[in-house]
C-alpha positions as CSV (number, residue, x, y, z in Angstrom):
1,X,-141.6,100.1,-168.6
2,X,-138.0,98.7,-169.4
3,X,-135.1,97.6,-167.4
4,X,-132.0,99.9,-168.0
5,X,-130.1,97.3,-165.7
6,X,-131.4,94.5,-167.9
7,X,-127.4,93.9,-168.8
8,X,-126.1,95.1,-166.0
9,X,-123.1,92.9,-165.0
10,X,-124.2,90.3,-162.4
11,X,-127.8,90.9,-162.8
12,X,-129.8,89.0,-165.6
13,X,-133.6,89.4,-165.9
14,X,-134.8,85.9,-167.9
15,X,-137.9,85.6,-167.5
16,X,-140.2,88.3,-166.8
17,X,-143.8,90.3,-166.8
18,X,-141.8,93.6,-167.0
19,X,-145.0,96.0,-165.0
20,X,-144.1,94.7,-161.7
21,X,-143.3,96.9,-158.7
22,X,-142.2,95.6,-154.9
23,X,-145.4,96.9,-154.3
24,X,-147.0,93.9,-156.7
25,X,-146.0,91.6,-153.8
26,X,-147.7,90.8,-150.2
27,X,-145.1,87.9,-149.4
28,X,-141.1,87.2,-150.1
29,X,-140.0,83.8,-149.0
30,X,-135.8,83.8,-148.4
31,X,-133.6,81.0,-148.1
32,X,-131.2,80.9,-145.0
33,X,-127.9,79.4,-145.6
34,X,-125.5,81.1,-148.4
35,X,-129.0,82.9,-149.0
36,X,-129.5,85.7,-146.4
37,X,-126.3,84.4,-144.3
38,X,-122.9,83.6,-145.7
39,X,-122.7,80.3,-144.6
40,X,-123.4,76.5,-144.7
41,X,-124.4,76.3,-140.8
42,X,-123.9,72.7,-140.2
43,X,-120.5,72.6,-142.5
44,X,-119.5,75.0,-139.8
45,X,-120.9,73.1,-137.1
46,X,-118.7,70.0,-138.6
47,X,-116.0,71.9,-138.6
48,X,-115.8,71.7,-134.8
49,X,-115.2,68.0,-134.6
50,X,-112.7,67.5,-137.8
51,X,-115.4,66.7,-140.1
52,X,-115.8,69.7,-142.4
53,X,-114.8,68.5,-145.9
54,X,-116.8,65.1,-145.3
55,X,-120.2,67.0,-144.7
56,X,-119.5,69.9,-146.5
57,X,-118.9,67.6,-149.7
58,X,-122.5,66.3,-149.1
59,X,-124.2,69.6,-149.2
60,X,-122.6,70.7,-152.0
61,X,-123.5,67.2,-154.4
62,X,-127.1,68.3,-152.8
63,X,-127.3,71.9,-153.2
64,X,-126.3,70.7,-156.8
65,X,-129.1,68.7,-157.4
66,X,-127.1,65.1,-157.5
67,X,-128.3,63.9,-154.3
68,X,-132.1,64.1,-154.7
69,X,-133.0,63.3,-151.4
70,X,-132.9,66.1,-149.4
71,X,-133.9,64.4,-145.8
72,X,-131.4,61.7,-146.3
73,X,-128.7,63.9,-147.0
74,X,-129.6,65.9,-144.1
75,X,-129.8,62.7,-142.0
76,X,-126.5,61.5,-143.1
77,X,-124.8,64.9,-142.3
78,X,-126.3,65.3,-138.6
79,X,-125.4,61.9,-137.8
80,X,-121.6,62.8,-138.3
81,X,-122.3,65.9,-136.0
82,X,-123.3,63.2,-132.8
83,X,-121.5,64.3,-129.7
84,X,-120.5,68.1,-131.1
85,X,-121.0,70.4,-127.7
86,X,-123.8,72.7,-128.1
87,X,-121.2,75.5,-127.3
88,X,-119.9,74.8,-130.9
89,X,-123.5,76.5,-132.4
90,X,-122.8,79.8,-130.2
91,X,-119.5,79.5,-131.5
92,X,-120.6,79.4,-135.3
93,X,-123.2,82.4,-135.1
94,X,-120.8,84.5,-133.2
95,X,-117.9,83.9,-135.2
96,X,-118.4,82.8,-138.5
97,X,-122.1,84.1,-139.3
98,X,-122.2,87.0,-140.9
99,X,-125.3,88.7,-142.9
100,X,-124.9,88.4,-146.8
101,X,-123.9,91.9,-148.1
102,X,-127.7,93.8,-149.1
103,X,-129.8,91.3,-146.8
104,X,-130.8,93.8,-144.3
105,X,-131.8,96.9,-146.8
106,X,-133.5,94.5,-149.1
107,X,-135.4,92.9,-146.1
108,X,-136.4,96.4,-144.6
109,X,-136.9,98.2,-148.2
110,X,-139.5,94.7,-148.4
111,X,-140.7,95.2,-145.4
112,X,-142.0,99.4,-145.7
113,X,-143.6,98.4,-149.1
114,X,-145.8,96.3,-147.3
115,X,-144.3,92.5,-147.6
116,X,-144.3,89.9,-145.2
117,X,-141.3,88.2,-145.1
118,X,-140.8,84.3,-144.1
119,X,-137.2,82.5,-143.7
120,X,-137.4,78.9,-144.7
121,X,-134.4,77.1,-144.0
122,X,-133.3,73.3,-144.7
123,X,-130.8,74.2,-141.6
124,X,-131.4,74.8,-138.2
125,X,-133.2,77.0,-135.5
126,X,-130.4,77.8,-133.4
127,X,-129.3,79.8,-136.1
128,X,-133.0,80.7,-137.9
129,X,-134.6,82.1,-134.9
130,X,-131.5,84.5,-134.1
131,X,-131.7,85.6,-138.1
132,X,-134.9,85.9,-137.9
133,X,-134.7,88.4,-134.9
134,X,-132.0,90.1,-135.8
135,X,-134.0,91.2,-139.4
136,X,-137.0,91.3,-137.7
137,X,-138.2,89.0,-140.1
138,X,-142.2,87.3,-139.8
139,X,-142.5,83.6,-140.3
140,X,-139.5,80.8,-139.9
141,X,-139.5,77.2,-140.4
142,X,-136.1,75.3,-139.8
143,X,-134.7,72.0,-138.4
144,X,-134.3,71.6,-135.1
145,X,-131.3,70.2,-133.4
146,X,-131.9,67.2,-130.8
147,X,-129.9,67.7,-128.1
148,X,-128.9,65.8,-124.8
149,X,-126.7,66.4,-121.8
150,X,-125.1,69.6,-123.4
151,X,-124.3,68.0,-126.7
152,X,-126.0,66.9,-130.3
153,X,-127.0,63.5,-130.9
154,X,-127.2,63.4,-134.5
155,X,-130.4,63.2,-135.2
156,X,-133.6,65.9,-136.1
157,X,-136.3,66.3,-133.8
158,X,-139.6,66.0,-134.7
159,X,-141.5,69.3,-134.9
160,X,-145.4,69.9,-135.2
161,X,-145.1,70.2,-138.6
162,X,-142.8,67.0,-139.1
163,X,-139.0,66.5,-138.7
164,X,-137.4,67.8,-141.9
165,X,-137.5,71.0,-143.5
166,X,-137.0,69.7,-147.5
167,X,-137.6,71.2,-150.8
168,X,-141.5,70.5,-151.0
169,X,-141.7,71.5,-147.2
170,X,-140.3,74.7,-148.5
171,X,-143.0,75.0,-150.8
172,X,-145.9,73.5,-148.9
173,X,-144.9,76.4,-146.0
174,X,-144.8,79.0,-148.8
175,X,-148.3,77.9,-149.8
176,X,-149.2,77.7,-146.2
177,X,-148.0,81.1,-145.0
178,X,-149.6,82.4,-148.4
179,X,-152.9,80.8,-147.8
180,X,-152.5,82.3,-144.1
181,X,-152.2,85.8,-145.4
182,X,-155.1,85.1,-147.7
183,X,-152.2,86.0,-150.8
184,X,-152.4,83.9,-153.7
185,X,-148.8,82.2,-154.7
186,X,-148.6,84.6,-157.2
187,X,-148.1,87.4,-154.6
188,X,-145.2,86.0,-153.5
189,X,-141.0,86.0,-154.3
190,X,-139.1,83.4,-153.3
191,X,-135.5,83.4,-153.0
192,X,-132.9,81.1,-152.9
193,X,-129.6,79.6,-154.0
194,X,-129.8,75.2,-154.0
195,X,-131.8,72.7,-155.6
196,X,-133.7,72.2,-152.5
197,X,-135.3,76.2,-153.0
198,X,-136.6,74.9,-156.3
199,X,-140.0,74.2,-155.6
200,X,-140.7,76.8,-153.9
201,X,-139.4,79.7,-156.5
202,X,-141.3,77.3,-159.0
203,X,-144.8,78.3,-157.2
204,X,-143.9,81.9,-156.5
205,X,-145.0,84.9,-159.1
206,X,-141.5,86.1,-158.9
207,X,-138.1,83.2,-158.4
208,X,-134.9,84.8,-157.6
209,X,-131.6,83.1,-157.5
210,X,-129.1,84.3,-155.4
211,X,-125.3,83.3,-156.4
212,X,-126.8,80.0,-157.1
213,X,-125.8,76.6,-158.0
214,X,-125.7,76.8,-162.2
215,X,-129.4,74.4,-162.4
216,X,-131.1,77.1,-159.8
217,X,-129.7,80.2,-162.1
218,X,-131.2,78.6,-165.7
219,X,-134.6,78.2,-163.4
220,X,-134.9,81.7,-161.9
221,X,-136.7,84.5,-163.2
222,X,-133.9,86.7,-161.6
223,X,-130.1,85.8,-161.1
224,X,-127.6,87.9,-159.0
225,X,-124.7,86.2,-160.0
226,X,-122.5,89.5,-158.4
227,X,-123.0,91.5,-155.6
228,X,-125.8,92.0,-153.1
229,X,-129.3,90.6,-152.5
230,X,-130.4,94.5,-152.3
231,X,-129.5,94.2,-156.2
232,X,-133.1,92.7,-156.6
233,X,-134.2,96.3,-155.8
234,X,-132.5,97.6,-159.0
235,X,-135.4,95.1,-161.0
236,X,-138.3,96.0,-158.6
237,X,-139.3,99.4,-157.8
């Protein structure tokens, strides 16, 4: 079987068994932020209280792979967000949050071939759980937001699961949901855009990078570096 859209621009196949259908897989495993939605949620969220640029710098030098440590970047940005009305989240989904172009059909065309499909976000509920409604989408594990008196305090909440949702949390859930679903990782596709989504893609049969930072790209199987996520169907069948 070959791949007439091997060369297609925007679409580079790297690394790849070149038999496998949609119908190969039992799981996908997606990314949230500049993944399935077009957005950095808590740059937005920053962007309420003036302090956009100085936490949106941090997640990029992260999503880049020069800060290594995920949970202390993530620390250091929610601190700066203390005091930020809770209002300002409803604000962010309603106004800025929008669906990255192809999320929908690929998650539905996933979803009829018989895929499960789990969000797994190193950002927040408030936004995950309403993404993960709104694609009707099976499994999600984000951060979640402490909140008091109507406002954010800056720090994570603790969760049953543990507080932070970092690159090998992205992978231990990927295993986890996997091992749920009695798949083995090789059943599975994981997509994603930051250095953070690494470890997971690296377990997955199939690692897709989706208008990624330029280390996730060389590490992908699959890199849409134009258009939408639905181009992944254009490899699968």
């Amino acid at each position: 079987m070959s791949f007439p859209h091997q060369h297609t621009p925007g679409l580079r196949i790297q690394r790849f068994a070149p038999t496998l259908r949609l119908t190969d897989f039992k799981l996908i495993a997606f990314d949230m932020d500049s993944t399935l939605i077009n957005i950095e949620c808590i740059d937005e969220i920053a962007d309420a209280v003036g302090k956009k640029a100085e936490v949106a710098a941090i997640t990029e030098a992260t999503m880049r792979g020069e800060i290594k440590d995920f949970k202390e970047s993530l620390r250091r940005r929610v601190a700066l967000l203390q005091g930020v009305p809770v209002t300002a989240l409803h604000e962010v989904y309603d106004e800025r949050l929008r669906l990255n172009p192809g999320a929908e059909t690929l998650v539905n065309s996933c979803k009829a071939a018989g895929l499960k499909v789990l969000l797994v976000s190193g950002g927040f509920t408030f936004f995950a759980n309403r993404v993960k409604e709104r694609l009707g989408i099976d499994f999600a594990r984000s951060n979640l937001l402490d909140e008091a008196d109507g406002r954010l305090t800056g720090r994570v909440a603790m969760q049953s699961w543990g507080d932070i949702c970092d690159g090998a949390e992205k992978r231990r859930t990927l295993l986890e949901v996997a091992s749920l679903l009695g798949i083995s990782p090789a059943e599975c596709i994981a997509v994603g855009d930051g250095a953070n989504d690494l470890p997971m893609m690296g377990e997955a049969g199939l690692s897709v990078a989706y208008h990624a930072k330029p280390k996730v790209r060389e590490q992908a199987m699959v890199a849409i570096d134009e258009g939408g996520l639905d181009r992944l169907l254009e490899v699968l069948r």
